[in-house]
N, C-alpha and C positions, 0 to 999 in steps of 0.2 A: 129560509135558513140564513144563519150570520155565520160569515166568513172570517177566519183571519190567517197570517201565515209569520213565519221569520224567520229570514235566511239563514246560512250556517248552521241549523239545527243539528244534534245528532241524539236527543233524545225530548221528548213532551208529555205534559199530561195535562188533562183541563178538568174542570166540573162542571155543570149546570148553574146556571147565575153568571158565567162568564170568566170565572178564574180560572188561569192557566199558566203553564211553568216550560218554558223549553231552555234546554241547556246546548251551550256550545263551546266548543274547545276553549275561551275566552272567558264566558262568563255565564250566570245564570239570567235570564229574560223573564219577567210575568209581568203581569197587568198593571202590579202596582211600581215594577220599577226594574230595576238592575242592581241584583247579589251578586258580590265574588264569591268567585271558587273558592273551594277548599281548598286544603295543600295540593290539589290535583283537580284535573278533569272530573266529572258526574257524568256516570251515567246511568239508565235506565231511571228518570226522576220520576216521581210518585209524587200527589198533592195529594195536601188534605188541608188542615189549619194550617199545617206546617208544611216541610217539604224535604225530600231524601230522595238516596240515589247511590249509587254504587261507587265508591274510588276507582278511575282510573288503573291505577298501579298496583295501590293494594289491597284492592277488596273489601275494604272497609266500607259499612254503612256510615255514611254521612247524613246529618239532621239538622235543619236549619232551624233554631229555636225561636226565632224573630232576632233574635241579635248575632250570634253567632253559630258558627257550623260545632257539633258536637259527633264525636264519637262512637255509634252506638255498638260499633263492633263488626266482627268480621263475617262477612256472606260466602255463600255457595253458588256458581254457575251465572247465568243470565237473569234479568229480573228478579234481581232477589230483594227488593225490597217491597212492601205493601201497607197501607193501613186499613184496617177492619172501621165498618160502623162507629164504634166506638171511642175510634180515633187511636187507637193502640197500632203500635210500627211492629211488624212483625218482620223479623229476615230468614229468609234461606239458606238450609242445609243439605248434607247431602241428601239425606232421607226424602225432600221434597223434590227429587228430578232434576234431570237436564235442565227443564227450561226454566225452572223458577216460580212466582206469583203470577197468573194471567187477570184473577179480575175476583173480586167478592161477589157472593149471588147475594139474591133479594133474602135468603137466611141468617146473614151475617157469615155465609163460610165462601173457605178460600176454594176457590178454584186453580187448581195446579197447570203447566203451562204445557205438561205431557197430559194430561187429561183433556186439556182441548188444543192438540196441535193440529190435528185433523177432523177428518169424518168417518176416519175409521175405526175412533173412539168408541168405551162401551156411554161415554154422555153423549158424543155426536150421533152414534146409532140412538138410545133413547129420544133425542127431539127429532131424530130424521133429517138428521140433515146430511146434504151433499153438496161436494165441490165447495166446502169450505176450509180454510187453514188458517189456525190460532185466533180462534173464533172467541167471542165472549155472547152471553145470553142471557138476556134479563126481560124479562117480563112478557114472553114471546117477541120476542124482537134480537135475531142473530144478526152480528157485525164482524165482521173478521175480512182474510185476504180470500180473494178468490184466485180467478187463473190470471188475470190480466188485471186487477182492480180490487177496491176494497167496495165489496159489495154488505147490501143487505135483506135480511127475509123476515119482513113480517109475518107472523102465525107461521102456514104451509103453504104463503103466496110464492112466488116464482121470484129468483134473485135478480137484484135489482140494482144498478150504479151508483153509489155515493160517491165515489170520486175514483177516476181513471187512470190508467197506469201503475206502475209499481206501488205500493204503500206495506211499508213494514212498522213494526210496533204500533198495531192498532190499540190503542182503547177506547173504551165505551162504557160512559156510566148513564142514567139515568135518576129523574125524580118525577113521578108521577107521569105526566106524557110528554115530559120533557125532557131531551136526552144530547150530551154532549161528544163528542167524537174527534181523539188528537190521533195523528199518525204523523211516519217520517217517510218522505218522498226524496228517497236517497238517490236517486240520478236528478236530481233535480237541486239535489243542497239544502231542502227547507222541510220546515216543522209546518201542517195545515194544520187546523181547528175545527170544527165547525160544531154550532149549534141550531136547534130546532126543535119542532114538535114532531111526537110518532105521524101524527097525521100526514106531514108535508112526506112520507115515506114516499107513501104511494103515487106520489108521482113523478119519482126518479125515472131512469128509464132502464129497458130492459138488460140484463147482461147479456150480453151476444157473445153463445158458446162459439169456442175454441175449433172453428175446423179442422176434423183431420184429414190428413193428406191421403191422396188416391195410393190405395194399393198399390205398390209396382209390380210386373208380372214378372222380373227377377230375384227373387229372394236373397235376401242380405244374409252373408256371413255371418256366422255366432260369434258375437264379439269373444275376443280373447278374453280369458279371465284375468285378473288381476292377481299379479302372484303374491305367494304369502311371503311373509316377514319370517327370516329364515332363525328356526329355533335358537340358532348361535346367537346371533343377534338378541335377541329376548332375554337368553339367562345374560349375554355380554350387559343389556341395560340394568336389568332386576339388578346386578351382582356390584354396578355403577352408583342403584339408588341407594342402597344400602353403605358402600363406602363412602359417599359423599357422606350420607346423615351421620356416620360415626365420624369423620373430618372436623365436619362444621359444629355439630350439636344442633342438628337441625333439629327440633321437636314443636309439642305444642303451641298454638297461638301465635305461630310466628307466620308472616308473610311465604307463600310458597313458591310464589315467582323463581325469588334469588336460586333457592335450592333446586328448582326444576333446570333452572338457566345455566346452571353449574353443572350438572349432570348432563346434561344437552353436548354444551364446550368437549367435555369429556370424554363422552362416548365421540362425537365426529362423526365422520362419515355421512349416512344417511340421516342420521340424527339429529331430531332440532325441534321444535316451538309449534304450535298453531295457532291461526288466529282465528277467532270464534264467528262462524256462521260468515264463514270466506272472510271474515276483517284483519288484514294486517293490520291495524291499531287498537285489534283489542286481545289482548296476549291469552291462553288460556294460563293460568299459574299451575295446574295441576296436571295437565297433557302433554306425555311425549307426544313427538310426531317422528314416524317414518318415511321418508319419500319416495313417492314413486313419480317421474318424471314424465310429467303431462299429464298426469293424472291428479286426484285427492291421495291426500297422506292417510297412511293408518293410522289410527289415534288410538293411544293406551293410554287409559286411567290410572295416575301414579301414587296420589293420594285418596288416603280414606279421608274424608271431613276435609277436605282442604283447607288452609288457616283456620282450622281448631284444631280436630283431634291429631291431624295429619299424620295420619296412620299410613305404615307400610300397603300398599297395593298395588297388584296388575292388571288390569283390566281392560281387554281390548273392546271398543267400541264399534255401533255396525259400521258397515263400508258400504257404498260409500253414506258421508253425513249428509241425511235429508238436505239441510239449512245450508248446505258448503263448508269447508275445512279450507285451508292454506296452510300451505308448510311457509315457515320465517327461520331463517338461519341464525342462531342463537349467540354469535358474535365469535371472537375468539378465544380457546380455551386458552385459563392462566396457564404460563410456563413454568414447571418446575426448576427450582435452581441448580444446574448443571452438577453433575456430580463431579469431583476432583480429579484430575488425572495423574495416575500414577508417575512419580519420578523414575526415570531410567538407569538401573545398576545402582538403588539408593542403601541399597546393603551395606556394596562395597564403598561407595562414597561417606557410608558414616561409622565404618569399621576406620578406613581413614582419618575420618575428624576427629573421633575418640581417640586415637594414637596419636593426634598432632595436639589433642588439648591437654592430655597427659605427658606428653614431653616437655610440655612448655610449661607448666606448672611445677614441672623437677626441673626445672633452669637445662634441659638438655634440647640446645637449639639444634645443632646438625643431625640429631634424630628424628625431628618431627618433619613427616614426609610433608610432600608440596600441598599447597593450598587445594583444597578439594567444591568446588563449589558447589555448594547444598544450600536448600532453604531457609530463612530463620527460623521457622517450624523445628523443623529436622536439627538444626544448629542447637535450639532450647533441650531439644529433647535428649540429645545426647550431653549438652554440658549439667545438664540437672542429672542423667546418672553419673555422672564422673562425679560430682561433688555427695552423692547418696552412699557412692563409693568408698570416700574419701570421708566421709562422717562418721562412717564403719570402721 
């Protein structure tokens, strides 16, 4: 098997023949050289001829056309971009899940990212599999995360080590008996690679289950539950989404960040941002979060279609999130401009003024009382009725 690896990664993809795409805060990395970014970070990159990946910021799919990055429009959740056989980009919506594109089968169809996040799937039940997570399957040969490593199972052999320690965003394609495999080895900072034949599988080594720990003859307390997010709070946010989008015009095709992030400021409190699958640097744009202290936040789903349709919605998701949740405190909310404060006894201060600007306009100086000090507000508005007066 060929190895390869490259520091700072936080997302990669490779194929068979050796091409491969890893992105990093900085810049985009492949075989053949060094692309810049878009107007922002990439992530979750996909290859094909070409190459794409999620905005950073705002969601948009990005597509490298050999010259420049293009536009293709705006995505839904994690991994939301993919190309089919045919080389066609397809993006993610809501309709396709949480997790987004996990991998094309040998039919030319997509495999969704909730379809194979587990084994407790109705596809991970049909191939049999177990102790697998976000698993990909092609041609009897599963690759995915196990408990400690990114394992793999040829046919119904026993799981086997391809590479040790954490490893998230597996993929895995294949051509014929030859099959390529990127992932991110995030305690560690770097994009691996690796290619080979199915053959070389079988002589990985064994995965070596997960001891569990002896019984103790105390039995442990039922953990407390997790208290709920108090109805107040719920219609207080709902009653928040809805004022902001009549404020701003939030609607359609617009980036959903801003308006979540405004709505976050606003509401206070417990209220604020998550970051996706525990990442402070990757914002969700459509999730409130509620916190609870020491614990994961509850996450409500705020938009429908997020940058498309982005429709009104409430939707609480499970607790806690399989993949990690983080609460991010959403900055500080704009200050409304101070409301004016009332001048004191401006009645009688401008029943004055009017008797001293009408005196003095009939040439009767010893009649106009003392100088009464009022505003030049207040000063306009009384000598404009004196003179509406006097037009009359």
């Amino acid at each position: 098997m060929t190895r390869h690896e490259v520091l700072g990664a936080i997302g990669a993809d490779c194929r068979v023949g050796g091409a491969w795409v890893a992105a990093t805060w900085t810049a985009i990395h492949t075989q053949a050289g060094v692309l810049p970014l878009p107007d922002e970070a990439l992530l979750y990159p996909r290859l094909d001829v070409r190459i794409a990946g999620q905005g950073h910021g705002t969601g948009i799919a990005w597509e490298w056309d050999g010259v420049a990055w293009q536009n293709r429009g705006l995505t839904f959740g994690i991994n939301p971009v993919i190309y089919t056989h045919d080389g066609q980009l397809h993006l993610a919506k809501q309709e396709h899940g949480s997790q987004g594109f996990r991998y094309v089968d040998e039919l030319g169809q997509i495999v969704t990212g909730d379809e194979s996040i587990n084994s407790s799937t109705p596809l991970a039940e049909s191939l049999g599999l177990t102790g697998f997570w976000e698993f990909t399957h092609l041609g009897g040969v599963t690759i995915g995360q196990g408990g400690a490593a990114c394992i793999v199972q040829v046919g119904s052999g026993p799981h086997r080590v391809l590479e040790p320690g954490g490893c998230f965003d597996v993929r895995f394609t294949r051509q014929g008996s030859q099959f390529a495999v990127a992932m991110i080895k995030r305690s560690e900072n770097r994009a691996l690679f690796i290619w080979g034949d199915v053959s070389e599988l079988d002589a990985l080594p064994l995965e070596t289950p997960i001891p569990k720990p002896d019984p103790k003859p105390d039995p442990k307390p039922d953990p407390k539950p997790m208290p709920d997010v108090p109805q107040s709070e719920q219609d207080r946010a709902q009653a928040m989404l809805a004022s902001v989008r009549a404020e701003t015009g939030f609607g359609p095709n617009m980036p959903p960040l801003p308006y979540i992030r405004t709505v976050a400021q606003k509401l206070g409190g417990e209220w604020g941002l998550n970051g996706k699958r525990g990442n402070p640097n990757d914002i969700s744009g459509d999730v409130l979060a509620y916190r609870f202290v020491g614990e994961q936040p509850q996450l409500y789903d705020a938009l429908k279609d997020g940058g498309g349709e982005n429709g009104a919605a409430w939707q609480p998701l499970p607790y806690p999130q399989e993949h990690g949740a983080v609460w991010l405190a959403p900055g500080d909310a704009p200050k409304p401009d101070p409301d004016p404060k009332p001048e004191p006894d401006l009645e009688k201060r401008l029943t004055a003024l009017e008797k001293r600007v009408t005196a003095l306009e009939q040439g009767n100086q010893d009649e106009a009382p003392a100088t009464v000090p009022v505003t030049l507000q207040a000063f306009g508005a009384v000598y404009e009725g004196v003179l509406k007066r006097k037009v009359a």
